[in-house]
MIVEXDREN-656315 format. One record per residue (C-alpha): residue in one letter; x, y, z. Coordinates in steps of 0.25 Angstrom, whole numbers. Example, Ala and Ser with C-alpha at 12.3 -4.5 7.8 and 13.67 -1.06 7.14 Angstrom:
% residues 2
a/49/-18/31 $
s/55/-4/29 $
//
This chain:
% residues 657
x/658/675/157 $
x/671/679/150 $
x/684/685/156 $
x/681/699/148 $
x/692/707/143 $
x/694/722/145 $
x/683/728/140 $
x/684/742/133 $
x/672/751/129 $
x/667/751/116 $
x/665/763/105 $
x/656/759/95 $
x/666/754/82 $
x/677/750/90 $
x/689/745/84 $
x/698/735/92 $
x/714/734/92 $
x/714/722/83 $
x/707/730/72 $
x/695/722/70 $
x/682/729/71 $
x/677/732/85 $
x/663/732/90 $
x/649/739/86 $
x/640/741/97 $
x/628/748/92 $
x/614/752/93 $
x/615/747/108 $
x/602/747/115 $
x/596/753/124 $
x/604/766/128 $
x/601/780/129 $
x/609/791/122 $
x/620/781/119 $
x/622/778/133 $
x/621/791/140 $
x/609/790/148 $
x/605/776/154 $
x/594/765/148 $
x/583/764/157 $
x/578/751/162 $
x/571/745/174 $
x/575/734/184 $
x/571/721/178 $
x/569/723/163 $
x/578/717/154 $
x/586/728/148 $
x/588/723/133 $
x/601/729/125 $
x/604/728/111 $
x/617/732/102 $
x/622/731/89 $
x/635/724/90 $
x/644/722/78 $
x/660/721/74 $
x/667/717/61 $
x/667/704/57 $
x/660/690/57 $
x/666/688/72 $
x/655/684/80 $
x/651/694/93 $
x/648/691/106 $
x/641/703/115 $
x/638/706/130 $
x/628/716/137 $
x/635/720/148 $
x/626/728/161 $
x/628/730/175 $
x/625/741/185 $
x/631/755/184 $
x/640/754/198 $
x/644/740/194 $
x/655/735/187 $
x/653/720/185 $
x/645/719/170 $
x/634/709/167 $
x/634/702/154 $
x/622/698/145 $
x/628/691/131 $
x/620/699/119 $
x/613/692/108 $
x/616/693/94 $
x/601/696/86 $
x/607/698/74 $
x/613/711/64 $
x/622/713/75 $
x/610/716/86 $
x/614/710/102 $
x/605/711/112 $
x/604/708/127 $
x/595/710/139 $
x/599/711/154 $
x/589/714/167 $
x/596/722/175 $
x/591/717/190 $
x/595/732/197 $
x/591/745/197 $
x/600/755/193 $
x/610/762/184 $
x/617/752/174 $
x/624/750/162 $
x/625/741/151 $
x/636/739/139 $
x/638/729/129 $
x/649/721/126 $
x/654/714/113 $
x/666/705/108 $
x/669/693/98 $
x/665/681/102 $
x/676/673/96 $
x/674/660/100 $
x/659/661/93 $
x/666/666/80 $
x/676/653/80 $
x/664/645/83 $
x/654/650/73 $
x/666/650/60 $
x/673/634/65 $
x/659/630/65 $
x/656/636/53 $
x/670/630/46 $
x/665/616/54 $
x/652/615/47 $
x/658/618/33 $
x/667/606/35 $
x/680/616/36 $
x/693/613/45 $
x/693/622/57 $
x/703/615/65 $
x/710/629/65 $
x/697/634/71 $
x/696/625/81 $
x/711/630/88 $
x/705/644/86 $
x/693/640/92 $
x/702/631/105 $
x/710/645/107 $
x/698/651/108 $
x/694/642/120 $
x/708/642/126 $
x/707/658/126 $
x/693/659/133 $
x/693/663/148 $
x/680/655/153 $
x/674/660/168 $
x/669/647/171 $
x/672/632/173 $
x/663/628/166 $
x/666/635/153 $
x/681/634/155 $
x/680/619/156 $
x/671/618/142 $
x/681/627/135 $
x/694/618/141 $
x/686/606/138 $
x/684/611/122 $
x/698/615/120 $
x/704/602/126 $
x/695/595/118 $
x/699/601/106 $
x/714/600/110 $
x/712/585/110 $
x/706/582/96 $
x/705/595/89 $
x/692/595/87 $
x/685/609/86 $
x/671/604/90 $
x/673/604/106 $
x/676/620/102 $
x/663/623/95 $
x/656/617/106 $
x/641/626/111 $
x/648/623/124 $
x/661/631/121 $
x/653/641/115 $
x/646/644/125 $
x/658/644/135 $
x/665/652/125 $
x/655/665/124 $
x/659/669/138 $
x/674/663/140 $
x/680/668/127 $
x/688/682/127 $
x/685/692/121 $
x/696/701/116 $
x/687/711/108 $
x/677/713/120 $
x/670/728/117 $
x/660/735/126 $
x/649/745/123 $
x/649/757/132 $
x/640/757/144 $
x/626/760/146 $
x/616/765/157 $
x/605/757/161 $
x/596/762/172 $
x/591/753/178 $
x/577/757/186 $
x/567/750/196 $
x/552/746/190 $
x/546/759/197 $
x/555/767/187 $
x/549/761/175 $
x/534/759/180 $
x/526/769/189 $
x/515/776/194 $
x/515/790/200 $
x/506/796/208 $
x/509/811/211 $
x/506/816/223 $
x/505/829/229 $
x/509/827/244 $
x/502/840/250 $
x/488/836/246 $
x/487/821/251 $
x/481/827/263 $
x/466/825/266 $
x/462/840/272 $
x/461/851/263 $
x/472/862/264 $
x/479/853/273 $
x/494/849/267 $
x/495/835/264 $
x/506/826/272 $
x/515/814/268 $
x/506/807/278 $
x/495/812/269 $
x/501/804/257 $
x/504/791/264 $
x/489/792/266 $
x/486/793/251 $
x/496/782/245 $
x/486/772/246 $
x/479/778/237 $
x/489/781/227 $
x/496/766/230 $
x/481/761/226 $
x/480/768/214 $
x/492/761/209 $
x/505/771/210 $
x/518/767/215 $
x/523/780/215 $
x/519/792/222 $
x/525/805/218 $
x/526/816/226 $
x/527/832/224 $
x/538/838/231 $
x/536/837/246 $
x/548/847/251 $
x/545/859/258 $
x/537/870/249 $
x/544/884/247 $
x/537/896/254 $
x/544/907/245 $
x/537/909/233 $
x/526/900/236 $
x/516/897/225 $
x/502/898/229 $
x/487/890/222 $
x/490/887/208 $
x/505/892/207 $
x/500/905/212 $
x/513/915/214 $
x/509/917/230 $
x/506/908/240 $
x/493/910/249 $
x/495/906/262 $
x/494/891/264 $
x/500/888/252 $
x/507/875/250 $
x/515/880/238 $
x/523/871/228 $
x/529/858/231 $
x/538/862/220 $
x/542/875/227 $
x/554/866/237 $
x/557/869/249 $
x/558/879/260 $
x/563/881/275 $
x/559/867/279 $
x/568/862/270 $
x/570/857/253 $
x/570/845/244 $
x/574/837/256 $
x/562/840/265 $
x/548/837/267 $
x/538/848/267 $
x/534/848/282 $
x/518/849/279 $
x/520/837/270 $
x/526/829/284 $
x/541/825/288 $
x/552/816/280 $
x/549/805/290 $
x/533/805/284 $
x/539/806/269 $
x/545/793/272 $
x/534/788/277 $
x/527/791/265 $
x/538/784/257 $
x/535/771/263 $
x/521/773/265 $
x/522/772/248 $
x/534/762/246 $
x/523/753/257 $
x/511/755/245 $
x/522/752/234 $
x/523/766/231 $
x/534/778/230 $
x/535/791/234 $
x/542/798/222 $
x/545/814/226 $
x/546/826/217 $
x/560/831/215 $
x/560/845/210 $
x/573/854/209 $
x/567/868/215 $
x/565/875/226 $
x/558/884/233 $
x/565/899/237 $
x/563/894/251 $
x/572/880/249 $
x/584/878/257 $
x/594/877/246 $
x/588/892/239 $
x/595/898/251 $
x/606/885/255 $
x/610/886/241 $
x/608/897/234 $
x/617/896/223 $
x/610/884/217 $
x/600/893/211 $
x/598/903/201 $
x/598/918/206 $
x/591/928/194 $
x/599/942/191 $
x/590/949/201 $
x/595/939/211 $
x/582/932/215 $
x/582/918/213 $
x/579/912/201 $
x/564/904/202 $
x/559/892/193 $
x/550/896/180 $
x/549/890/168 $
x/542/902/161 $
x/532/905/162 $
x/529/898/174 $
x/536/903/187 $
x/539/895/198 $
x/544/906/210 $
x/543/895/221 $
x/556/886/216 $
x/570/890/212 $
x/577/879/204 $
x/591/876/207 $
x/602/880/198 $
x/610/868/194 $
x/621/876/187 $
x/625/885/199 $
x/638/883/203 $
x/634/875/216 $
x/625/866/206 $
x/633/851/212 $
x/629/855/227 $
x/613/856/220 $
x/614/842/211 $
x/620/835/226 $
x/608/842/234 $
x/597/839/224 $
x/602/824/223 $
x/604/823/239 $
x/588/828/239 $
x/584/817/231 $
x/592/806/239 $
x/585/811/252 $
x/571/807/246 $
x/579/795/241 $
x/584/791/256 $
x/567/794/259 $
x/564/783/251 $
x/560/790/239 $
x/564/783/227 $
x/557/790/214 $
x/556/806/212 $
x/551/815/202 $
x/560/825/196 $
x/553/839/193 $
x/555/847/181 $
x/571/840/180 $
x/573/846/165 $
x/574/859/171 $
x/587/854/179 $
x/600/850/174 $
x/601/837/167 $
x/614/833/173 $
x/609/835/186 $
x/596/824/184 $
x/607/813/180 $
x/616/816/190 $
x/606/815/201 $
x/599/802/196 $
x/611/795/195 $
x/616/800/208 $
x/603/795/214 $
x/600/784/207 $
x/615/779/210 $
x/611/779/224 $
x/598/772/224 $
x/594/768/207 $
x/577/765/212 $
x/578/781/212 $
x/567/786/201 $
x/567/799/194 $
x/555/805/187 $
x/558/817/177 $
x/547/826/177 $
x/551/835/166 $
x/540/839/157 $
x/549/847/146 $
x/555/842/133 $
x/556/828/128 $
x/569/828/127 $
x/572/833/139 $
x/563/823/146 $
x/570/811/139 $
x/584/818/144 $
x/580/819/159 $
x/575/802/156 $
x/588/799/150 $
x/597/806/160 $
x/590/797/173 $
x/575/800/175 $
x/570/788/177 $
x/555/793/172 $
x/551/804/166 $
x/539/812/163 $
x/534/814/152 $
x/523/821/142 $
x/513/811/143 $
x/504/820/151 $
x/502/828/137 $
x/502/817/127 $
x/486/815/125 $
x/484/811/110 $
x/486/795/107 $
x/497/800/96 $
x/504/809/107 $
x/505/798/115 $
x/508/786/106 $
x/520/794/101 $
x/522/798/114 $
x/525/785/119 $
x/531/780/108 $
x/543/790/110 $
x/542/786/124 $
x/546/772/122 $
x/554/772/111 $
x/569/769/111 $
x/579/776/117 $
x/566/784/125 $
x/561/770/132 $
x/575/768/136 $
x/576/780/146 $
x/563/788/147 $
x/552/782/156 $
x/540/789/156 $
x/531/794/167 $
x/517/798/162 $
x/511/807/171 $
x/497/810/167 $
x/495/822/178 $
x/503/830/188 $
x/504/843/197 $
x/508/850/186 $
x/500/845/173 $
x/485/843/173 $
x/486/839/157 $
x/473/847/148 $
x/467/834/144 $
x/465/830/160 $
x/459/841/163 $
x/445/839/160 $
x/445/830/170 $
x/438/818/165 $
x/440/804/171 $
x/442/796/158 $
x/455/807/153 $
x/462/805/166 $
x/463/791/165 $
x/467/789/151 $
x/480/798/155 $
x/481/789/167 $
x/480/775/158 $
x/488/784/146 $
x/500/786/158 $
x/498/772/165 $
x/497/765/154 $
x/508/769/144 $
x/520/773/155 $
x/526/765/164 $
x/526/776/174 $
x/514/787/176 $
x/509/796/187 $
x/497/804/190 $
x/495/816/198 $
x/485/815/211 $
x/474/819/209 $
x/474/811/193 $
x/467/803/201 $
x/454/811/206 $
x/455/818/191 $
x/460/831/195 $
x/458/841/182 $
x/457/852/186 $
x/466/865/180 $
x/472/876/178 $
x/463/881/164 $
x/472/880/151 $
x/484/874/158 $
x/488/859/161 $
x/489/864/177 $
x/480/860/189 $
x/472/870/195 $
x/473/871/210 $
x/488/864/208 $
x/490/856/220 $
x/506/861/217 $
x/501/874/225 $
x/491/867/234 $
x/485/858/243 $
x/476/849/238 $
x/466/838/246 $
x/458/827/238 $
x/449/816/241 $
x/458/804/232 $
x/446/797/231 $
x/437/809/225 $
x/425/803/217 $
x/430/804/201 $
x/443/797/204 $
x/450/788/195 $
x/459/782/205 $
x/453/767/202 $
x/457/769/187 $
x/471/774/192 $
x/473/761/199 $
x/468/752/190 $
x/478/757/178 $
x/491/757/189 $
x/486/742/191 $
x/486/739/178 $
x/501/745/176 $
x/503/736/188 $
x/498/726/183 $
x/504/724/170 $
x/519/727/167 $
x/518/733/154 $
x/512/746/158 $
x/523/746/168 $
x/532/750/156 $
x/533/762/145 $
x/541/758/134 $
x/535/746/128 $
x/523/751/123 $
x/514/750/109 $
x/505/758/104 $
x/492/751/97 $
x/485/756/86 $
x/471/759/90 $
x/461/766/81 $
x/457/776/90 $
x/464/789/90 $
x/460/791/105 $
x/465/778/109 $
x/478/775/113 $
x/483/760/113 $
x/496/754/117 $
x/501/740/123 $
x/512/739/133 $
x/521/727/136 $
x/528/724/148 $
x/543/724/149 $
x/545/709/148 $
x/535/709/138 $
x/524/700/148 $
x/513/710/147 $
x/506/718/138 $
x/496/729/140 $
x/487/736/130 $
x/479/748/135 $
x/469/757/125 $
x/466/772/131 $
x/457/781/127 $
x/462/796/125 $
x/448/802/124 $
x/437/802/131 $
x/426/794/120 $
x/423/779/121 $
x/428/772/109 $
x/430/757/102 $
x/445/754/96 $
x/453/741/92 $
x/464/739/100 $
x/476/732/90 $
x/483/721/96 $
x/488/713/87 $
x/503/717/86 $
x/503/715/103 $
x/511/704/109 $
x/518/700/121 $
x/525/689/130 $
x/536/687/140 $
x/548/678/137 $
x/552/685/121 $
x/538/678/117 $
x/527/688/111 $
x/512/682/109 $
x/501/690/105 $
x/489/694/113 $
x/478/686/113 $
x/468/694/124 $
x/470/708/132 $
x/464/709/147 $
x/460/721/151 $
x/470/727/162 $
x/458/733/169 $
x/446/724/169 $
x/452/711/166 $
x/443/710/153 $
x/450/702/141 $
x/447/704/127 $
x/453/693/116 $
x/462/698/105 $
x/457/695/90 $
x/460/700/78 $
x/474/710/83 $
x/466/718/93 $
x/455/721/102 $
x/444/733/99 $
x/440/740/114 $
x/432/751/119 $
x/437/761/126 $
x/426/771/135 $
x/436/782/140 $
x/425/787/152 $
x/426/773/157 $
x/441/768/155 $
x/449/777/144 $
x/461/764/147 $
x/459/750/143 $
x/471/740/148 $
x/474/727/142 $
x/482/717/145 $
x/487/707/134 $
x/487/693/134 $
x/493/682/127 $
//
């Protein structure tokens, strides 16, 4: 590496104090919004940048991609290579996880532009002796950093020195020396870009929602932590890494909703998870029923022991009876006839929660007490959470807080669940979520979905949004589930497994749970205002087909992924077909599934379908089924497969070459 001058920050068109034209750094890639909002990435992948570099003239350039971790100083180099019409490119793999940034550096290379015109003078039989002193100044200019180099480039120059001969100067040798000994007086830098860097769990997940209060075996009896460390077996053999739990904080007694978000509680009313906190304490507590802090961490380990994690609901409300409402007063929002204001988002009412104000005048004290409450569940062990309705709440607030946290401990993992305008989903992804929900749970049609998708992993969308398809929760029993039939259950559940790298389900998916409230996408008997007690094993289930599917993600990397997905054209307006490829391009997966309910024939296209590791594509010569094990040959581009929804509405290949 070469002693480097100082460096100053490029603006795109520069011009340099001799004159001459200064550097273009253009239609760098990837970045977000020009830099403003960070790249996101996972720990391990080759991170791949590309840049239109250019300047005046026929000098030849020499670029650098330039990385290193946010709090560091010290910059790792990558050299860029030149692919032609002024297009560099250049991968590193970042071995951390954490924030980052990246730049890129450019400069002459003028010992390279020497080399390539004496050669060219050389081999037209003209005199360079003139270029062979500008080429020896060269070498008595550079500043090589090791022996080695320095003794090749005083061993040249002496050389020359001797007899005058310019061949020792052209030398591959020297050339290579010179690329990182040389100065560089014309040195430019890009400006810096965010990289966040995240762990795999991040990238690839499943969820399994969980309500803690009905895990218990007795009807009418409240469900405990203990209760849930009995049940993570089951989830863990079903195939879920995370377990994600509604809010387990003390339950407001003011206001209290009753059955079916009835305005009054009757007597033995659990109330709303969502209404937080009361005498026993808020977001900091446990609700006593549920057990101690001492159980919930037993719980954690309990799951981290079945390669699981607890993910906990976050939820900015609280209940009239919450120990802030009367400690802090003036962080919420009083109406003109002096009662406090409570949540509704009209027409829908919600007199058991009261959201904070963040513009009082005390709004600092609330962003440092919120943040403080999601470190505590940090310091339990609790590594993921769940965001509730975030768009209602200040944007700068989310950024500062998942930096602040994140800063602290980056294996932190927020999910955004804000189910609102796209472009406000995109904005809470692009300011720091690390996944986000998304409206998968509406999209049915195979157009709907194709293009769906397709805005999904396009560019700049794939570079900061990562989708979390949720196919049910407490809030959305979706109109084409509620029939209840077996074969439309699972086809959302391959639809979500299958195309996201990250999905989740809400229990009681499992046992097939339909039943609602009439003309709305809501569940009757909502267990948000109850106690509920099932036998998980209940006859009907699908639990086998849920396991077999997270094997199969398990099993092959390219489901573990979201952004590197293809479509297939297959003549069947209620089939949808697509092929997936692993990040480092070693597997391929194609998967076929039904969105209706008929058995039917259809020819699967295969012939544009490719992959390989190491840069080299082969096409695919046979697909086994992920499932079964059965293989079927490729001839003539394709394959031609039956489909019979009742029994499977998913078929799952993998490719071979």
């Amino acid at each position: 590496m070469s002693v480097l001058p100082p460096v100053r920050d490029m603006v795109y068109s520069s011009v340099n104090s001799s004159g001459a034209g200064g550097f273009h750094i253009e239609d760098l890639y990837p970045r977000v919004d020009d830099g403003r909002f960070a790249v996101k990435r996972m720990v391990g992948d080759p991170f791949d940048v590309w840049a239109d570099i250019f300047r005046s003239g026929h000098d030849i350039l020499a670029a650098n991609l330039l990385w290193r971790e946010e709090a560091s100083t010290d910059w790792s180099r990558e050299p860029m290579v030149h692919h032609g019409n002024d297009r560099w490119t250049a991968t590193f793999t970042p071995r951390r996880v954490g924030h980052h940034v990246y730049a890129i550096e450019a400069w002459t290379d003028e010992y390279a532009t020497w080399r390539h015109g004496a050669l060219a003078k050389q081999n037209a039989g003209q005199d360079v002796s003139l270029d062979a002193l500008e080429g020896a100044a060269l070498l008595t200019k550079a500043r090589p950093l090791d022996k080695q180099s320095a003794a090749l480039l005083t061993k040249a120059a002496e050389s020359f020195l001797q007899d005058g001969s310019i061949t020792p100067l052209l030398a591959e040798d020297i050339a290579q020396a010179m690329a990182h000994s040389q100065t560089r007086a014309d040195l430019t830098r890009s400006k810096s870009y965010p990289l966040m860097v995240d762990r795999p769990r991040a990238v690839a997940s499943a969820w399994y929602e969980m309500v803690p209060r009905s895990q218990g075996k007795v009807q009418g009896k409240h469900g405990t932590f203990k209760d849930c460390i009995t049940r993570l077996p089951d989830v863990a053999a079903m195939g879920f890494d995370v377990v994600y739990f509604t809010p387990i904080h003390p339950i407001g007694r003011i206001n209290r909703k009753g059955r079916n978000n009835a305005l009054k509680a009757e007597a033995g009313d659990p109330g709303s998870p969502y209404a937080i906190g009361a005498e026993e304490g808020g977001h900091d507590a446990v609700h006593l029923e549920l057990g101690t802090l001492e159980n919930f961490r037993e719980l954690v380990h309990a799951a981290n022991s079945l390669g699981m994690e607890i993910a906990l609901d976050f939820a900015v409300q609280c209940a009239p009876d919450h120990p802030w409402v009367t400690q802090h007063p003036d962080w919420f929002n009083c109406r003109p006839d002096g009662t406090m204001r409570y949540a509704e988002n009209p027409p829908k009412k919600y007199e058991d929660i009261h959201n904070p104000d963040f513009s009082s005048d005390d709004a600092g004290s609330l962003w440092n007490a919120l943040r403080d409450v999601v470190w505590f569940w940090v310091e339990q062990g609790v590594k993921i959470f769940r965001v509730d309705n975030p768009h209602t709440k200040p944007f700068p607030f989310w950024e500062w807080l998942i930096k602040e946290i994140q800063s602290r401990d980056p294996d932190v993992i927020f999910l955004a669940e804000a189910f609102t305008r796209p472009k406000l989903m995109k904005g809470l992804a692009k300011l720091g979520f690390t996944q986000s929900y998304t409206y998968f749970t509406w999209r049915t049609g195979k157009h709907e979905l194709q293009e769906y998708l397709s805005e999904l992993t396009a560019y700049p969308e794939r570079d900061y949004y990562r989708p979390n398809f949720f196919v049910t929760t407490p809030d959305i029993l979706p109109y084409h589930l509620q029939s209840g039939e077996p074969w439309a259950f699972k086809s959302r559940l391959a639809l979500a497994a299958t195309l996201s790298g990250s999905y989740g389900i809400y229990n009681g998916f499992e046992l097939l749970e339909h039943e609602a409230i009439p003309g709305k996408e809501e569940y009757l008997n909502s267990e948000k205002y109850e106690i509920k007690v099932r036998d998980w094993d209940a006859p009907g289930n699908i639990k086998p087909y849920i396991r077999g599917l997270n094997r199969a993600r398990k099993n092959n990397s390219a489901l573990l992924q979201t952004a590197k997905l293809k479509f297939l054209g297959v003549d069947n307006d209620q089939t949808i077909a697509f092929s997936k490829t692993s990040t480092d391009s070693s597997n391929t997966v194609i998967v076929a599934i039904a969105l209706s309910r008929e058995p039917r024939e259809f020819w699967l296209p295969l012939g544009n379908i490719g992959f390989g590791a190491g840069g080299e594509t082969k096409r695919i010569v046979a697909v086994e089924n992920v499932i079964t094990g059965e293989r079927h040959g490729v001839e003539w581009g394709g394959i031609r497969l039956r489909i019979d929804p009742l029994r499977d509405p998913a078929l799952l290949f993998r490719c071979l070459i």
